[in-house]
VOBA-1610 file (N, C-alpha, C; in pm, whole numbers, padded with zeros to 5 digits, always signed):
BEGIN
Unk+03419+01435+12450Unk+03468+01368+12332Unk+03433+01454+12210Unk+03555+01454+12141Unk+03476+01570+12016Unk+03497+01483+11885Unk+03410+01479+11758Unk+03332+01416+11666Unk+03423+01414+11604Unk+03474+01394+11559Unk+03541+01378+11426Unk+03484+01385+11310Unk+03509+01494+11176Unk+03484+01510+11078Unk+03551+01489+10947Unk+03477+01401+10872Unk+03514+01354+10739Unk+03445+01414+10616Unk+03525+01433+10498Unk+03488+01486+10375Unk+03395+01421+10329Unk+03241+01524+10253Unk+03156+01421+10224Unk+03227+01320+10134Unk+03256+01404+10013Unk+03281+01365+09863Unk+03359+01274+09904Unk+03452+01234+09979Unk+03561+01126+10003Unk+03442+01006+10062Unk+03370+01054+10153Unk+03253+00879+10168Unk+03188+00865+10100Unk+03174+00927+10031Unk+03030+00864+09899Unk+03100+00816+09804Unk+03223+00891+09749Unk+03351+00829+09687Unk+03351+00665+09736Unk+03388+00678+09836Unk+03474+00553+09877Unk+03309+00442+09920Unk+03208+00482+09937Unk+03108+00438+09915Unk+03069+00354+09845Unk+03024+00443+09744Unk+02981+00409+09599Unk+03110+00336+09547Unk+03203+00341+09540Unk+03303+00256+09491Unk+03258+00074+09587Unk+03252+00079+09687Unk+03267-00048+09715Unk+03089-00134+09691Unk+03042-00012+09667Unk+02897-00081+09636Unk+02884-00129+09470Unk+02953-00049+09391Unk+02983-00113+09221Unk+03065-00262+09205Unk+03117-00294+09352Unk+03169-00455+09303Unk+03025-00524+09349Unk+03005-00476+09441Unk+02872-00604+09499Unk+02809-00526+09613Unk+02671-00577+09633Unk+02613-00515+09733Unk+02651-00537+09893Unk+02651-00486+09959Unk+02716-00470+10080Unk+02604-00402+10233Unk+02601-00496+10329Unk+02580-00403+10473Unk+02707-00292+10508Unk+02607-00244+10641Unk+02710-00103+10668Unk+02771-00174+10785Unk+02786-00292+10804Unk+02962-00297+10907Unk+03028-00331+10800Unk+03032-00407+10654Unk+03151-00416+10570Unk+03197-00292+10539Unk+03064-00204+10476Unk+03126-00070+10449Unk+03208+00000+10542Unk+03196-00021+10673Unk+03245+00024+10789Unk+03433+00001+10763Unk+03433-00194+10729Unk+03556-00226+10714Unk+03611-00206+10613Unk+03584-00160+10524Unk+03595-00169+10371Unk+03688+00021+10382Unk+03577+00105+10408Unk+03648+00220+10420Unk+03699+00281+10505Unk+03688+00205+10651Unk+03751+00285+10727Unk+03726+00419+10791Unk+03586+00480+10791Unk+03528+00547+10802Unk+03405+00490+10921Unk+03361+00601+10997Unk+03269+00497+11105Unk+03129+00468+11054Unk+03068+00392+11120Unk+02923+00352+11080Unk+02847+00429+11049Unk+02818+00560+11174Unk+02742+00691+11136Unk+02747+00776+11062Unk+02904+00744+11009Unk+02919+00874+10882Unk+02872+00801+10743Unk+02868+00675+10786Unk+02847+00621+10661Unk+02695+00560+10611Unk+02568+00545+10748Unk+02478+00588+10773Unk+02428+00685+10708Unk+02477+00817+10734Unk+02457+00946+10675Unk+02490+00966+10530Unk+02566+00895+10490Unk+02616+00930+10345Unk+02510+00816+10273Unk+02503+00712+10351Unk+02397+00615+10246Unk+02258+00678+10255Unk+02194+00761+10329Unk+02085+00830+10352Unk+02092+00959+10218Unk+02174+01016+10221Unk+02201+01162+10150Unk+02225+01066+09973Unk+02280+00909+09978Unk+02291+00870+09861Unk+02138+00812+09795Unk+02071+00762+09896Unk+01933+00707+09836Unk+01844+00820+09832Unk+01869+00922+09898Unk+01780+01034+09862Unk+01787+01089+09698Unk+01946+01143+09696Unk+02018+01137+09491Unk+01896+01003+09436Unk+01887+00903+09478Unk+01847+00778+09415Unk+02006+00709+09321Unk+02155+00750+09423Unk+02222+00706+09361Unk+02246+00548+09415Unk+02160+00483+09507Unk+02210+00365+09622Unk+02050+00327+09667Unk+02054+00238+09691Unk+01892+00120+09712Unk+01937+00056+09816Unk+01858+00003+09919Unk+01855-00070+09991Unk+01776-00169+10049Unk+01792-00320+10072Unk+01658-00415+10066Unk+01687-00476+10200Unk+01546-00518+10257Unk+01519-00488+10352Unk+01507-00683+10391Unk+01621-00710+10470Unk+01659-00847+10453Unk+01640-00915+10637Unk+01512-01004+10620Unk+01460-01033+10779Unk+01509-01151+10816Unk+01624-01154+10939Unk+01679-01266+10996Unk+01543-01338+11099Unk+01580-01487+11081Unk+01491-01588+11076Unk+01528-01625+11212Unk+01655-01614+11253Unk+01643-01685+11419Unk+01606-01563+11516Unk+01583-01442+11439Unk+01524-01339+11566Unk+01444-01256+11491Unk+01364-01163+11571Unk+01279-01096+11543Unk+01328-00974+11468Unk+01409-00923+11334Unk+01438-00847+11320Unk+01477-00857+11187Unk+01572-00744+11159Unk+01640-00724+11016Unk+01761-00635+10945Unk+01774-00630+10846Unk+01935-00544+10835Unk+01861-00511+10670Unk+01923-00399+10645Unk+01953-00376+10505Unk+02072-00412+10414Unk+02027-00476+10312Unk+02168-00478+10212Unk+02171-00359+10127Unk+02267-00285+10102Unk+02312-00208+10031Unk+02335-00216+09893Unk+02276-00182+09827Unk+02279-00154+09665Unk+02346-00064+09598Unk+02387-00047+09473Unk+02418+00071+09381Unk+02319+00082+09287Unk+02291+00225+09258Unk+02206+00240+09178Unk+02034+00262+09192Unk+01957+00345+09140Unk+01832+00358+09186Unk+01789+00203+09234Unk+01672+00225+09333Unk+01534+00079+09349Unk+01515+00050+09209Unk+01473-00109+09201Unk+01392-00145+09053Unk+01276-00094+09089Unk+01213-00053+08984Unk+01077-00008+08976Unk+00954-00144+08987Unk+00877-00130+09094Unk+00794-00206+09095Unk+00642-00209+09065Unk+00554-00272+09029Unk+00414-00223+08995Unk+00377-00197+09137Unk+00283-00127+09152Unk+00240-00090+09274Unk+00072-00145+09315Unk-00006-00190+09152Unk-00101-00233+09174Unk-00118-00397+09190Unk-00011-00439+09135Unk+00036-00608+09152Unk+00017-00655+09288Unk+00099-00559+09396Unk+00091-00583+09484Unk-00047-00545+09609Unk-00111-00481+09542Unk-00209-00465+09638Unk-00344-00590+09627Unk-00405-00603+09705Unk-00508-00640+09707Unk-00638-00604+09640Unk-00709-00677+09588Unk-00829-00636+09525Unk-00954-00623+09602Unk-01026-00515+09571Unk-01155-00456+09685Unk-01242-00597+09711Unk-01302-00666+09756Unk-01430-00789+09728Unk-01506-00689+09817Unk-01651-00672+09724Unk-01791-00616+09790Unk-01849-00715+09866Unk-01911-00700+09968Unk-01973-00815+10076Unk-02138-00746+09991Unk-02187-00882+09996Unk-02365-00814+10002Unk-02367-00794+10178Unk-02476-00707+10212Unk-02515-00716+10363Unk-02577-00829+10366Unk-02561-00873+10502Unk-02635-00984+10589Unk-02765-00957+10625Unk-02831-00843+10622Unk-02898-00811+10742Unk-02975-00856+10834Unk-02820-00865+10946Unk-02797-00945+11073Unk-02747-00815+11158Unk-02820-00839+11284Unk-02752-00750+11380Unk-02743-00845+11509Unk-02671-00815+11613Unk-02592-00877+11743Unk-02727-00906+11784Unk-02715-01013+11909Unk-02886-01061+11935Unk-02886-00930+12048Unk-02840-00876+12101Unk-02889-00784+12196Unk-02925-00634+12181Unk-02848-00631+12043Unk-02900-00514+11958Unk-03067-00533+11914Unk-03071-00692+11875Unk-03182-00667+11813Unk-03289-00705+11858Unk-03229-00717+12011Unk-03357-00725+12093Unk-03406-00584+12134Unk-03251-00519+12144Unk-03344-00362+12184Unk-03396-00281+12074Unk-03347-00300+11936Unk-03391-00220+11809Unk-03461-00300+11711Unk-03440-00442+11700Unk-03475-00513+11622Unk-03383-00555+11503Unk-03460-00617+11377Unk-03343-00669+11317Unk-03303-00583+11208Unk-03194-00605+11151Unk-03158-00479+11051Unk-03254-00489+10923Unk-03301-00394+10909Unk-03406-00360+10752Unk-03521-00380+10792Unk-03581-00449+10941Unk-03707-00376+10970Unk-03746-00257+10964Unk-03846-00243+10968Unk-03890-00091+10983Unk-04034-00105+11117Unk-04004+00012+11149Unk-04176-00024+11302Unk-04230+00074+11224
//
């Protein structure tokens, strides 16, 4: 079977055009341009790399999985420290396992 080859500039064209009405998965884009999934795979890869196309990462609820929706236009910028967690310091216990500290004793003794 031999591959068939399509013009970039014509899928990112026809791409990016159907992603400026509304955001879209890649089987509409599939139907939309007429072009196959993988080429269009490849062109949405080569487009979010530009940062001309975003994609969000959308998890179906009756199965274990997920799909991307397709965007135009860079990611929104998000804080990055919002989302993380904040350090909490533990004081030590000093507690050790009972079989540890039957063979070494307890933590912060000293012999």
């Amino acid at each position: 079977m031999t591959a068939r080859r399509f013009p970039v500039t014509d899928i990112q064209r026809a791409v990016q055009d159907c992603l400026s009405t509304a955001p879209r998965v890649v089987d509409e884009l599939e139907r939309l341009t007429g072009y196959p999934s993988s080429s269009i795979r490849v062109c949405l890869a080569r487009l979010e790399e530009e940062q001309l196309v975003h994609r969000e990462r959308i998890g179906i609820k009756r199965a274990a999985g997920y799909y991307y929706l397709w965007h135009s236009g860079p990611a929104p910028k998000t804080d990055a420290t919002a989302a993380q967690q904040p350090i909490t310091k533990h004081e030590p216990n000093n507690r050790r396992d009972y079989l540890v500290a039957a063979l070494f004793g307890q933590a912060g003794e000293s012999k």
